[in-house]
DOKEZA-709146 format. One line per 2 residues: their letters; for each residue x, y, z of C-alpha. Coordinates in nm, 4 decimals, padded with zeros to 6 digits. Layout:
A> X:Y:Z ~ ...
REM end
This chain:
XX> 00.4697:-01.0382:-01.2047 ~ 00.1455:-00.9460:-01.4548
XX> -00.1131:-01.1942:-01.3966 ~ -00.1785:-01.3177:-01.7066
XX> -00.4212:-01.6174:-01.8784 ~ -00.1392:-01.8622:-01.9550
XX> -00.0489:-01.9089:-02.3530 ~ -00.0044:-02.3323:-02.3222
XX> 00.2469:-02.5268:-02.4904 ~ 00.1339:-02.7812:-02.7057
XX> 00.2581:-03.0402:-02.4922 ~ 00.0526:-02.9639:-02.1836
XX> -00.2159:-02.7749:-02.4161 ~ -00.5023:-03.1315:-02.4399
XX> -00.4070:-03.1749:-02.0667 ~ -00.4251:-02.8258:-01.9417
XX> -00.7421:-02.6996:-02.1294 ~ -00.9641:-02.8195:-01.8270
XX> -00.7514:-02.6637:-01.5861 ~ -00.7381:-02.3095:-01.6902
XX> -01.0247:-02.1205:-01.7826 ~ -01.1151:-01.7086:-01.7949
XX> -01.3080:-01.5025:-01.5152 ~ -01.2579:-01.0650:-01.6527
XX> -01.3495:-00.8009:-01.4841 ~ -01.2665:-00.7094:-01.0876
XX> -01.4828:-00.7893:-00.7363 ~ -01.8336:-00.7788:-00.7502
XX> -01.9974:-00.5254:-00.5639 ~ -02.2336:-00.6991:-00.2715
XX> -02.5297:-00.5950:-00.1429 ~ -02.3373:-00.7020:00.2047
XX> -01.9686:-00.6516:00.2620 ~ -01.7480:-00.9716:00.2675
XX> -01.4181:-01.0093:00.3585 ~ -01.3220:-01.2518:00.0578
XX> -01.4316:-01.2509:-00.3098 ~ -01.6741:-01.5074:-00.3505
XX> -01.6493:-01.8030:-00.5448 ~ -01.2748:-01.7931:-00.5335
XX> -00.9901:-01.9585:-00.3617 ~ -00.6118:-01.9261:-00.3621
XX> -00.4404:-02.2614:-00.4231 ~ -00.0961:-02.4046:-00.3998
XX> -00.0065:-02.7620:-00.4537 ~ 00.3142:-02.9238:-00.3840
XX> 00.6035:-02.8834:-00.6209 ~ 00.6107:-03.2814:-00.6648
XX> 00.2564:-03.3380:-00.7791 ~ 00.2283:-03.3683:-01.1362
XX> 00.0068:-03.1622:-01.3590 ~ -00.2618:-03.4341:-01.4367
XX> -00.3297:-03.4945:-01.1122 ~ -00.3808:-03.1139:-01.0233
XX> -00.5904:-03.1360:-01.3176 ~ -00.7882:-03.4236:-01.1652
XX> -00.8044:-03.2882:-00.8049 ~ -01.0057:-02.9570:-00.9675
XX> -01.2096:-03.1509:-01.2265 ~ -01.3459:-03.3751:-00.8921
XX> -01.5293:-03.0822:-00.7222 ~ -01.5988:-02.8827:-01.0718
XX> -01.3563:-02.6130:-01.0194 ~ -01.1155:-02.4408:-01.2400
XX> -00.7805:-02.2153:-01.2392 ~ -00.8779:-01.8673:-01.3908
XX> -00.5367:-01.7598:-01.3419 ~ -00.1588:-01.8010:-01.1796
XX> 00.0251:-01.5680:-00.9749 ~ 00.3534:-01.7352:-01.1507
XX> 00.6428:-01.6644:-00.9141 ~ 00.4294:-01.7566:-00.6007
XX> 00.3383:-02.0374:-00.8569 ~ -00.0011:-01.9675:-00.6587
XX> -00.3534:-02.0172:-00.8669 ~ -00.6930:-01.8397:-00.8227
XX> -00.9769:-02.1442:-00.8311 ~ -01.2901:-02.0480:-00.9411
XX> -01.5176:-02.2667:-00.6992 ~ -01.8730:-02.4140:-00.7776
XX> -02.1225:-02.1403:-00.7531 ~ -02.3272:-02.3668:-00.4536
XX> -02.0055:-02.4146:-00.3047 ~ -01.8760:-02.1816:-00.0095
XX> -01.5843:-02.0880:00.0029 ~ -01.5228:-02.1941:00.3553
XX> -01.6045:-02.5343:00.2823 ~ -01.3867:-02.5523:00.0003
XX> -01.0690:-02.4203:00.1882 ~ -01.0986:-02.6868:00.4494
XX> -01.1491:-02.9819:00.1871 ~ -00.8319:-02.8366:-00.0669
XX> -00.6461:-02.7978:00.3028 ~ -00.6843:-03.1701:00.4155
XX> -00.5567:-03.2971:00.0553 ~ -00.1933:-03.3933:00.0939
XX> -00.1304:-03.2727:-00.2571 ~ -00.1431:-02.8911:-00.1258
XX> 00.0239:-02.6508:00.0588 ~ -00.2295:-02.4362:00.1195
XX> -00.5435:-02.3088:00.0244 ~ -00.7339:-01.9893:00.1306
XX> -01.0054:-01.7085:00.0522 ~ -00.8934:-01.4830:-00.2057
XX> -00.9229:-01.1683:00.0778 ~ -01.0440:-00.8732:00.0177
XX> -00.8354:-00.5403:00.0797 ~ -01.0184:-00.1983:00.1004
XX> -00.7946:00.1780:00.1348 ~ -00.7670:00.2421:00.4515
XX> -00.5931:00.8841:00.3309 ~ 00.9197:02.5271:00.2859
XX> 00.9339:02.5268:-00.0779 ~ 00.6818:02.7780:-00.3287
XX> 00.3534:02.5501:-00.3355 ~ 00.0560:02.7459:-00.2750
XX> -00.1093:02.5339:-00.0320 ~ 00.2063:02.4287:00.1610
XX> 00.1363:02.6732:00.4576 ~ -00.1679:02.4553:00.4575
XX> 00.0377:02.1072:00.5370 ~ 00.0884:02.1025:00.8864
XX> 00.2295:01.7650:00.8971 ~ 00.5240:01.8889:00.7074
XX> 00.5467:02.2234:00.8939 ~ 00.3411:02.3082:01.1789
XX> 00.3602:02.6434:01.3460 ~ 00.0432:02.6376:01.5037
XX> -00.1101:02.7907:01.1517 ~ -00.4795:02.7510:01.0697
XX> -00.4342:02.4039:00.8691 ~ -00.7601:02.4419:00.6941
XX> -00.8656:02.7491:00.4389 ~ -01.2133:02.7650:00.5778
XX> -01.2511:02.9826:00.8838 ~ -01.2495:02.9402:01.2062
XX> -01.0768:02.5794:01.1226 ~ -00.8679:02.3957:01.3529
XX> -00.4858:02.5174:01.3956 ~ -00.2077:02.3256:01.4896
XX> 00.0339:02.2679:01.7635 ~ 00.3206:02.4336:01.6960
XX> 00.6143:02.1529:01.6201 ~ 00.4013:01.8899:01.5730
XX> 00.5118:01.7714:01.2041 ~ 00.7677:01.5342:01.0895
XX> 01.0289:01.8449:00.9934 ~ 01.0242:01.8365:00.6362
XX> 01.2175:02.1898:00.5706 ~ 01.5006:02.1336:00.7568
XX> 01.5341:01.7499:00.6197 ~ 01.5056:01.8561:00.2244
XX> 01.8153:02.0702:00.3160 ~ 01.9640:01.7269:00.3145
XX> 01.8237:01.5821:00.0144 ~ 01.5415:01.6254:-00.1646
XX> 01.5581:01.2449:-00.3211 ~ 01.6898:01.1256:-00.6385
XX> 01.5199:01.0484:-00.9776 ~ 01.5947:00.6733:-00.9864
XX> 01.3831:00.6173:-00.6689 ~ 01.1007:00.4370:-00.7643
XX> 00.7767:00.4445:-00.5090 ~ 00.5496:00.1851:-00.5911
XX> 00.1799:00.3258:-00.4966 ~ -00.0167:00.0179:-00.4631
XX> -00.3759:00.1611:-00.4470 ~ -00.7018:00.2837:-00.6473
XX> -00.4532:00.3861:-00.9397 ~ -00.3612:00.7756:-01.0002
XX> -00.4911:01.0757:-01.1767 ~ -00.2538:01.0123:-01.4606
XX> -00.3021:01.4414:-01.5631 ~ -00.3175:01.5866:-01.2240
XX> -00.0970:01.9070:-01.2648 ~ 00.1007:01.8146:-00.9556
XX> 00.1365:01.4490:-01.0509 ~ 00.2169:01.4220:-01.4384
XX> 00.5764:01.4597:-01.4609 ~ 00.6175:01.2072:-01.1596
XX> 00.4350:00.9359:-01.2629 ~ 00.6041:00.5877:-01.4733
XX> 00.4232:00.3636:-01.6804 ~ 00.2072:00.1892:-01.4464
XX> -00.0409:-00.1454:-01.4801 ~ -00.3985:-00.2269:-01.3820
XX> -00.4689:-00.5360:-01.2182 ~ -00.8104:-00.5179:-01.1848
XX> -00.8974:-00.4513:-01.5252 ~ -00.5595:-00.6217:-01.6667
XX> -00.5130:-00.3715:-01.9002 ~ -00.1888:-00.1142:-01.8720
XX> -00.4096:00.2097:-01.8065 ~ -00.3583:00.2496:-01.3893
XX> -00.6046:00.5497:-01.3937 ~ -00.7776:00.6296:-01.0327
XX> -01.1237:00.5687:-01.0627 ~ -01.2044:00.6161:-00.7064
XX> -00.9950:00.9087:-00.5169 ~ -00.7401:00.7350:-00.2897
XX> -00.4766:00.6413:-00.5010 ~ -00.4477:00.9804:-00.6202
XX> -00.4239:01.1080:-00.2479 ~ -00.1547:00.9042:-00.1649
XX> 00.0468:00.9787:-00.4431 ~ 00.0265:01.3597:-00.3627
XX> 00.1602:01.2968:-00.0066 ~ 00.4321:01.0814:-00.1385
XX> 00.5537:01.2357:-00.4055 ~ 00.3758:01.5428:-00.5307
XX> 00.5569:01.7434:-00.8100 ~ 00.7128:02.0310:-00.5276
XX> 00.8711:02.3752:-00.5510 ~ 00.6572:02.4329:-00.8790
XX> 00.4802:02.7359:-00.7773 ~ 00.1589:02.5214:-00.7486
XX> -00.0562:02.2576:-00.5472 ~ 00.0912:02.1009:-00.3157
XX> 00.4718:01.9782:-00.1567 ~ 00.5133:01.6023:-00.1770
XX> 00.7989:01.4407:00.0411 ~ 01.0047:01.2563:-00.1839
XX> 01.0427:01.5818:-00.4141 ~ 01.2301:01.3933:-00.7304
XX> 01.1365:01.0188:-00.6627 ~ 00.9529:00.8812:-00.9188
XX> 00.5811:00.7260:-00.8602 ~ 00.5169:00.3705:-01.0441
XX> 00.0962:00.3622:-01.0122 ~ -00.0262:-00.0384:-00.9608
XX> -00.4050:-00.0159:-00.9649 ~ -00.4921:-00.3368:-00.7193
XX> -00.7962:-00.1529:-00.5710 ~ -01.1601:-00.1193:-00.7797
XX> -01.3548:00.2012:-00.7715 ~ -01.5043:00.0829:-00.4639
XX> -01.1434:00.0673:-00.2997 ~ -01.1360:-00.2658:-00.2602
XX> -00.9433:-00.5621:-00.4129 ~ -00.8416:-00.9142:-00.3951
XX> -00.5612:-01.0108:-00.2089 ~ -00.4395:-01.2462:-00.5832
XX> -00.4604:-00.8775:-00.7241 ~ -00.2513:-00.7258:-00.4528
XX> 00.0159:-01.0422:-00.4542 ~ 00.0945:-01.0075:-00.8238
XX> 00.1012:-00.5537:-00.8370 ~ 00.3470:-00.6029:-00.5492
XX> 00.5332:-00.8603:-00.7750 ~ 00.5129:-00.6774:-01.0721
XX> 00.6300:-00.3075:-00.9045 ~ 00.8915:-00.4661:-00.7615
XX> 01.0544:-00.6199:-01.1073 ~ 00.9248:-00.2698:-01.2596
XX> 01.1961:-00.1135:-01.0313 ~ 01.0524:-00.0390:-00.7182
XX> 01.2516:00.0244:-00.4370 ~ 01.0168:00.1475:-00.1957
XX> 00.6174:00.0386:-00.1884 ~ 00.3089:00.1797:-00.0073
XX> 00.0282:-00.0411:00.1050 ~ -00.2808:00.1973:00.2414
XX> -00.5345:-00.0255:00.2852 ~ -00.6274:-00.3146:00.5280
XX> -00.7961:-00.6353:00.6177 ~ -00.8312:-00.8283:00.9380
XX> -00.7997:-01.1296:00.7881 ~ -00.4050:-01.3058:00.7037
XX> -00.3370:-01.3644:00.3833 ~ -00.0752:-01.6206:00.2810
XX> -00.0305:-01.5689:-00.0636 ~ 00.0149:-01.1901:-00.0038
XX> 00.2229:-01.2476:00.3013 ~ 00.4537:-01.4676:00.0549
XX> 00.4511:-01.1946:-00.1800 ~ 00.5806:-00.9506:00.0639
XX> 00.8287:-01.1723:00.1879 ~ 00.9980:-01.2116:-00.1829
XX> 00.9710:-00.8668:-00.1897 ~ 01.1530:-00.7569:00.1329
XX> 01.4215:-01.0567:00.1834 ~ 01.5432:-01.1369:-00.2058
XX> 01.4318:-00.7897:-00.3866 ~ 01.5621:-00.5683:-00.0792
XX> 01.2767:-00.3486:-00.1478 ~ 01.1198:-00.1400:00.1428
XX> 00.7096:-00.1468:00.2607 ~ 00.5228:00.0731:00.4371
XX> 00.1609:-00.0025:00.5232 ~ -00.1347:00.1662:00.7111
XX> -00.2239:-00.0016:01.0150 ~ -00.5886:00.0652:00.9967
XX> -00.8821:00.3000:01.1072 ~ -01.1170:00.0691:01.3050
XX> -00.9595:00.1403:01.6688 ~ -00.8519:-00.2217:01.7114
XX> -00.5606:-00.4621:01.6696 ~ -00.3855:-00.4028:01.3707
XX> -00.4666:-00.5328:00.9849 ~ -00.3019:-00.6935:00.7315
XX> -00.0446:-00.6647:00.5917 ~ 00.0773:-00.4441:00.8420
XX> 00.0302:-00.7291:01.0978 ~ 00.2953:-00.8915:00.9084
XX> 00.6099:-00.6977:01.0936 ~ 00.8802:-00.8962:00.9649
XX> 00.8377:-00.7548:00.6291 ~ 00.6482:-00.4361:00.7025
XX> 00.6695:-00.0819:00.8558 ~ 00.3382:-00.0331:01.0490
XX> 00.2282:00.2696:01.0381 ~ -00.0448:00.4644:01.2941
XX> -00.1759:00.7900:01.2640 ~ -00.1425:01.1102:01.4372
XX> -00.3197:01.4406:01.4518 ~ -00.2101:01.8072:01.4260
XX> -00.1502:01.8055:01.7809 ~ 00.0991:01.5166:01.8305
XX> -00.1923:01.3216:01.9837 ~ -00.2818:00.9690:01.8387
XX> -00.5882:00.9909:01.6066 ~ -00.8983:00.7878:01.7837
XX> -00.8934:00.5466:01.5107 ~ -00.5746:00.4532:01.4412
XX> -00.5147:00.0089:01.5159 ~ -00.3120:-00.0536:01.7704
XX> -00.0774:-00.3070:01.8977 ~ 00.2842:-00.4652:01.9440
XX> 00.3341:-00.4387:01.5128 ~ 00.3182:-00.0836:01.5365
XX> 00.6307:00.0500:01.4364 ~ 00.5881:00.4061:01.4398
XX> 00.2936:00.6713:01.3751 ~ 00.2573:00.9695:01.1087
XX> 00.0584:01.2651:01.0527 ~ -00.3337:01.0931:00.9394
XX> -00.5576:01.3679:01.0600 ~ -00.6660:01.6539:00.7675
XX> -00.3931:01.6250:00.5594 ~ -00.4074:01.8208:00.2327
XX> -00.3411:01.6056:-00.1101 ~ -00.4240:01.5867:-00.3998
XX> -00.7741:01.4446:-00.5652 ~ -00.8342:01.3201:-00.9113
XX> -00.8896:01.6584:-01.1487 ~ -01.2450:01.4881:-01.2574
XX> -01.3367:01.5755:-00.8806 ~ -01.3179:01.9166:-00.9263
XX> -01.6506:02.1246:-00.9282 ~ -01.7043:02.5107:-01.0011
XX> -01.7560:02.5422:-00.6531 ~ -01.4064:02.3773:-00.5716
XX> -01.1936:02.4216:-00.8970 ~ -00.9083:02.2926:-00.7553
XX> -00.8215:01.9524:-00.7428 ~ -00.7174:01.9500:-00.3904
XX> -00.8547:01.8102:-00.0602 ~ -00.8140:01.6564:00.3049
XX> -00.7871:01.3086:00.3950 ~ -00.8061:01.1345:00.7081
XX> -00.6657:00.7781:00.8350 ~ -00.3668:00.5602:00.8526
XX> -00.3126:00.5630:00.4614 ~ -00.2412:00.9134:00.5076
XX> 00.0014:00.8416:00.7662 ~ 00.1751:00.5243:00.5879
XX> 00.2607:00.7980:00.2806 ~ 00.4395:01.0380:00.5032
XX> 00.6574:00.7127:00.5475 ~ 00.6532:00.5626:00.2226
XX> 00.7867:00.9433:00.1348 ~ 01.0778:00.9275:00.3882
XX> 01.2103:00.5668:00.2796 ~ 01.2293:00.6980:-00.0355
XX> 01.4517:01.0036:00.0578 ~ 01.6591:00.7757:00.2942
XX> 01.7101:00.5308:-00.0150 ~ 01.8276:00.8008:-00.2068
XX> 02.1597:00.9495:00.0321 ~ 02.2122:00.5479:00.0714
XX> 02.1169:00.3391:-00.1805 ~ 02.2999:00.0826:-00.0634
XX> 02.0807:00.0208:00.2744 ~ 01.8763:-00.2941:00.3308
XX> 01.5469:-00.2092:00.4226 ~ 01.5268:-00.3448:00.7562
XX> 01.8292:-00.0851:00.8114 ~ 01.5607:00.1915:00.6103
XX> 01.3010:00.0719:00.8630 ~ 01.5360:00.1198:01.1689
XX> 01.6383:00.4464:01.0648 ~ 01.2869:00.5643:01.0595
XX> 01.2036:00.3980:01.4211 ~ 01.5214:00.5063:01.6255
XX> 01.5137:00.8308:01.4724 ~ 01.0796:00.8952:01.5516
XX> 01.0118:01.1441:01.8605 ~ 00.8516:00.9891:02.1320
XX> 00.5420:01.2692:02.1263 ~ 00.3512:01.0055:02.3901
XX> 00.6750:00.9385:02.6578 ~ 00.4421:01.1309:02.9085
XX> 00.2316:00.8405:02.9060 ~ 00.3612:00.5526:02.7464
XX> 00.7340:00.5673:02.7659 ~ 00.9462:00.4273:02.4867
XX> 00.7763:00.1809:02.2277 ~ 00.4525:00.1298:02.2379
XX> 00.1807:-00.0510:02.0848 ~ -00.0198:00.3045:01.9881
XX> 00.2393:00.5131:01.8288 ~ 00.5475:00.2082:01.7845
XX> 00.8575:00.4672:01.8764 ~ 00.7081:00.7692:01.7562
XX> 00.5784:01.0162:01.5349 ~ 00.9071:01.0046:01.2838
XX> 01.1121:01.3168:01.2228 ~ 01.2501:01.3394:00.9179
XX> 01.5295:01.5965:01.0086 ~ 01.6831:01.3176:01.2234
XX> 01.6291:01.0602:01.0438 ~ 01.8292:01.1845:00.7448
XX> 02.1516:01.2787:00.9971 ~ 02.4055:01.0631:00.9387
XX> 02.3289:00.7223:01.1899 ~ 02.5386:00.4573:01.2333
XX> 02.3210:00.1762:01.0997 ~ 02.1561:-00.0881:01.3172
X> 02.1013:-00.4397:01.1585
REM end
């Protein structure tokens, strides 16, 4: 759903003009990091208390609605500016009148067909090639990739598969990301322009669904699935978890089917968590999200594994990357380590014309997945995504049974394998 400044009826219009006001523009930048946007809070009240008195409990400790995420029917409060935030979330939390209140979180990104550079993606193909066109550059191990090849001999995806990048935006005129890309919407700005000003976005994209067997660039996984850009991320890479909530709403009645979340915060989020939920249980829409790079327990939203595939990272040797989160949410790992994407064209330099590069980290790794869903939607469309998401885990190879047999909470069941995971399975609910 667009978050939007509400146009008032004329009914509620004298009684509502306190309540709503205006904030533009996206997260100020700190001089320290925070994990919340300051000033702000995410409110809910009841569904039985009336609108004057929601008007009242604001106007009592001078704060204001700046805007409604409508279908959560949550609202971002604009708190005093002497106010902390902390000390406004407990006082909205002990009012009977509301659900819930919390800090509006901040999220930050967490990155054989004819392509040139293909023999350059090892976590598609790995033969134990150099995986890097500088000499003298590491090489892989041979087999350890998700077997892309053998898997597009399957399917190569289908055209009304939408893949919901929720990120920094996307180079709208990369040369390997044009034709892909829908119609997309910035939520940071609020405008309908989804360009990357930052890099990530852009890099995710290209491991998702990179225009492939075009004689240029790069190969993306889900060869003819369709990318719908939702900018919820500043050119800092971060944004607020109200942002987040309402892209994820607004992909998903924009036609996505399958979503990627590559960034992270420790903190839970209710409102997005909500969001999420709507998305997986009543839209039937499949999310994959990057467990995090900090080497400890895993981040939201991953964290929340009823709704969400959590994704680790692994390196060109099949080893877990040093740091990828951990823990029991983990539902299986992907390729994170050097992998070769695309960047945003404006990048480019007459040193490095091309507007290719590496990224590292679980963002990287929740793409490769992001990719697969999308190519498992498209031989059954007709899957539920918890069935999509046990596909991916039964069918992963266990690369770390020699230590930790089975699932664990490092790698979930594996690094997936996309050969096996588009052979016909019978389905486990």
């Amino acid at each position: 759903m667009r978050k939007h400044h509400w146009a008032l009826s004329l009914a509620l219009a004298g009684c509502l003009a306190v309540f709503i006001g205006f904030v533009a523009g996206g997260i100020p930048r700190l001089e320290e990091e925070t994990d919340h946007v300051p000033g702000q809070v995410l409110l809910k009240f009841r569904s039985w208390v009336p609108v004057w008195r929601r008007v009242a409990t604001l106007s009592n400790v001078r704060s204001r609605a700046v805007s409604r995420i409508t279908r959560l029917n949550v609202f971002v409060v604009q708190i005093p500016d002497e106010a902390k935030v902390e000390d406004m979330v407990t006082a909205f939390n002990r009012n009977p009148d509301i659900e819930y209140a919390e800090p509006n979180h901040i999220f930050r990104a967490a990155v054989t067909p004819n392509d040139i550079y293909f023999k350059y993606q090892y976590a598609l193909f790995n033969k134990g090639q150099d995986i890097d066109w500088v000499p003298g550059g590491p090489q892989g191990k041979p087999s350890a990739d998700i077997k892309a090849p053998s898997a597009w001999e399957e399917t190569t995806g289908k055209e009304d598969v939408i893949i919901g990048i929720l990120d920094t935006g996307v180079d709208l005129t990369h040369e390997d990301l044009k034709n892909k890309i829908l119609p997309g919407y910035d939520f940071v700005n609020d405008d309908p322009d989804p360009t990357d000003d930052h890099y990530h976005g852009t890099m995710v994209a290209g491991v998702v669904g990179a225009e492939t067997n075009n004689g240029k660039g790069i190969a993306g996984i889900a060869w003819k699935g369709k990318i719908l850009p939702v900018k919820v991320l500043n050119d800092y890479g971060e944004g607020r978890a109200s942002d987040i909530a309402a892209g994820i709403l607004w992909a998903v009645e924009h036609g996505a089917k399958i979503l990627n979340l590559s960034f992270a915060a420790p903190s839970e989020n209710i409102t997005l968590g909500t969001a999420l939920k709507d998305a997986f249980e009543k839209q039937d829409v499949f999310i994959a999200a990057a467990a995090g790079n900090d080497n400890t327990a895993v981040y939201y939203p991953a964290a929340y594994e009823k709704y969400v595939c959590a994704v680790a990272a692994t390196d060109y040797n099949d080893e877990r990357a040093v740091y990828s989160n951990f823990g029991y949410e983990i539902d299986c790992a992907a390729p994170g380590e050097k992998i070769l994407t695309t960047i945003p064209s404006y990048l480019t330099t007459p040193l490095a014309p091309f507007p290719y590069g590496y990224g590292w980290g679980t963002s990287m790794a929740s793409a490769h997945v992001a990719g697969l869903a999308a190519l498992i939607k498209s031989i059954k469309p007709s899957l539920k995504p918890g069935q999509i998401m046990n596909i991916i885990r039964y069918s992963a190879d266990d690369v770390n049974a020699s230590v930790y047999k089975g699932k664990d909470e490092f790698l979930g069941y594996g690094r997936i394998n996309m050969e096996k995971a588009l052979v016909p399975l019978k389905i486990t609910n």
